[in-house]
C-alpha positions, -999 to +999 in steps of 0.1 A: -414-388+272-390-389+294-402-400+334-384-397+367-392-426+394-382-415+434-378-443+454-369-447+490-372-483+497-383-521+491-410-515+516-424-483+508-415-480+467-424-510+453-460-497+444-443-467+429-417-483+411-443-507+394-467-479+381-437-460+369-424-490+346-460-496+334-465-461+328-433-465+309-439-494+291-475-480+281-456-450+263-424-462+253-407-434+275-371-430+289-367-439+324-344-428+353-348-442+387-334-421+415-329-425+451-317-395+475-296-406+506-290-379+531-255-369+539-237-391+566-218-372+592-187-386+576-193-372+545-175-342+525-178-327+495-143-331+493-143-366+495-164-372+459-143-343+443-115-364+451-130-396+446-125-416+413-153-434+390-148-468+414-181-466+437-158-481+464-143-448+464-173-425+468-181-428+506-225-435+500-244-451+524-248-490+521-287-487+521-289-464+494-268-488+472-285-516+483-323-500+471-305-492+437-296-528+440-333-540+445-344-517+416-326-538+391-331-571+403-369-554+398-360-543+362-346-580+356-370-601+370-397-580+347-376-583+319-379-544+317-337-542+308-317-566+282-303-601+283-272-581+281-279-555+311-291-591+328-260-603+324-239-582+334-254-574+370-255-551+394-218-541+404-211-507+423-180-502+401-212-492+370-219-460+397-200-437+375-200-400+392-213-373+371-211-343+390-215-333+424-233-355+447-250-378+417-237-411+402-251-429+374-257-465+363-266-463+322-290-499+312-295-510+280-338-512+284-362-534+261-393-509+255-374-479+255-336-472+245-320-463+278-329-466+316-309-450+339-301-454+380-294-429+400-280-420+433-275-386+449-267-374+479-283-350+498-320-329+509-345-351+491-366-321+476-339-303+463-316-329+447-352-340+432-351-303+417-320-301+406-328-337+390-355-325+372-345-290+363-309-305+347-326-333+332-360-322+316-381-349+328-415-343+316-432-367+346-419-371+379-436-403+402-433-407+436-447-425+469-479-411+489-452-400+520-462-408+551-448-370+557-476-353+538-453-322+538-425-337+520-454-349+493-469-312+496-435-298+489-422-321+464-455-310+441-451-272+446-414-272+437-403-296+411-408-283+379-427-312+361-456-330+358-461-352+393-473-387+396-482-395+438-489-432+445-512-435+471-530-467+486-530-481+449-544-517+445-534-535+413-562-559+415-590-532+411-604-520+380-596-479+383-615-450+364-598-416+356-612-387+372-606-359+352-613-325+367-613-295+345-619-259+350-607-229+332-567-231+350-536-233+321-531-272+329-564-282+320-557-288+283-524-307+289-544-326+321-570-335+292-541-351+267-524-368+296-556-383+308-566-392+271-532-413+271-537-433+302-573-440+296-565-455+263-533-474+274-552-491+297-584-490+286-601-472+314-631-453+315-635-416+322-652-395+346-653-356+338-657-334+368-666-297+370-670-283+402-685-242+407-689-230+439-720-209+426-753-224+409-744-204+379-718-225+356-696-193+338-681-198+305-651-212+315-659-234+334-683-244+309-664-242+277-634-265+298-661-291+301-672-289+263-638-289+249-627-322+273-660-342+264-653-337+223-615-342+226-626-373+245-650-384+217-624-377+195-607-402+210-631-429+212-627-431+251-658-436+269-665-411+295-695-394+315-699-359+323-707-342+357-712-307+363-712-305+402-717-274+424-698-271+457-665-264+471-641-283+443-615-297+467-640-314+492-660-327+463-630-338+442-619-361+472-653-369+472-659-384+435-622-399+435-628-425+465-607-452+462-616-465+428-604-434+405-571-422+394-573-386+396-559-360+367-560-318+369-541-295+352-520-269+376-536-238+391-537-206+374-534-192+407-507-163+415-470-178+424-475-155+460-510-163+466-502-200+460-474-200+486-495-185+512-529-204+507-524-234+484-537-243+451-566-266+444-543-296+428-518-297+460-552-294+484-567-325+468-533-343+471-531-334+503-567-351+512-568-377+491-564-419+491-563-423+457-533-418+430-531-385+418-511-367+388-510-329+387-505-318+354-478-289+349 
């Protein structure tokens, strides 16, 4: 597995940075931690096609460097890279340019075989894209934006799993709320879910929302399979079979104390654009962490 962290800053990433590594460390998975600077006034594309390897040449923001900084002293001080990536330090002359507006710093990690930090330069949604779409990240985490329409858009157009970390307290016991329905992301929403509630030995709530009395076989079925794949896995779980509209009762169920899991809609591209789909809605409304299955 392969996950993408987006960070911003000390103040508003650390919660996101510390899930991500304990995700990480939970399934051995390849990590790349990435913040996106916006272009200074000052700055060309001309200026990192001529600029060399050296950092010092690349003309990037201080602050930017200086939250890359903070994300390995992070790494360190969890003893989440080796003695030898320790050792060495963090020296803008490791910021080797790629391509572009990106510039790489490769770590030696302890539970998995290679961390990566990254820099780019740029609109935060689309270098996050292009991150993601050159890189083949299969999870992508990020903060619970104070801008709920960078958070909105950030789900709707990178193209991987997303992780938002919202108003998450590490001192509270969490259950999984995993809502299923008949959409194409249910069955991978399942697996996912399965994972986390084992690595951290959390309990499970399975939620099926109709808007009619009548449960159809879909609906019904997604339930079924979820409860015996759980079973399967030895994870404890209760079922719920709820009728109302799934968004508002979604929010609902997850509270405070659940992290939420749902596959992506089966909803039409167009129609999607123009009225939502049920995941991004329940981001959108919700306090607790949520990770929309793609």
């Amino acid at each position: 597995m392969r996950l993408l962290i987006a960070i911003s800053s000390k103040e508003y990433s650390e919660a996101t940075l510390k899930i991500g590594l304990e995700i990480a460390r939970a399934f051995k998975a390849c990590v790349t931690i990435a913040c996106v600077s916006p272009k200074s006034s000052s700055f060309t594309r001309d200026q990192v096609r001529l600029a060399q390897e050296s950092m010092e040449r690349w003309n990037f923001d201080q602050p930017a460097v200086s939250v890359l900084e903070w994300a390995f002293d992070y790494l360190k001080d969890n003893q989440f890279i080796s003695p030898e990536s320790c050792e060495t330090g963090f020296q803008k002359k490791l910021l080797v340019k790629r391509a572009g507006t990106r510039g790489e710093i490769n770590l030696e990690g302890v539970f998995c075989k290679q961390v990566n930090l990254i820099l780019r330069f740029g609109e935060i949604i689309s270098e996050l894209r292009d991150e993601v779409q050159k890189h083949s990240y299969d999870v992508t985490i990020i903060g619970g934006s104070q801008k709920r329409r960078m958070a909105h858009d950030l789900v709707q157009y990178i193209d991987s799993s997303i992780l938002v970390v919202k108003q998450i307290d590490f001192n509270k016991l969490y259950r999984v709320l995993l809502a299923v329905d008949d959409s194409k992301g249910t069955k991978k929403a399942v697996d996912f879910g399965i994972t986390i509630a084992k690595a951290y030995k959390l309990e499970v709530d399975v939620l099926t929302v109709s808007k009619r009395q009548r449960f159809g076989s879909g609906y019904r079925g997604a339930s079924d399979r979820a409860c015996q794949y759980l079973e399967e896995a030895s994870v404890k779980y209760q079922r719920h079979l709820k009728v109302g509209d799934p968004v508002e009762t979604i929010v609902a169920m997850a509270g405070e104390n659940h992290i939420t899991i749902m596959g992506i809609s089966s909803k039409n591209p167009l129609k999607k654009f123009f009225v939502g789909s049920k995941p991004v809605s329940v981001m959108g409304k919700s306090d607790s962490p949520i990770l929309i299955v793609k």
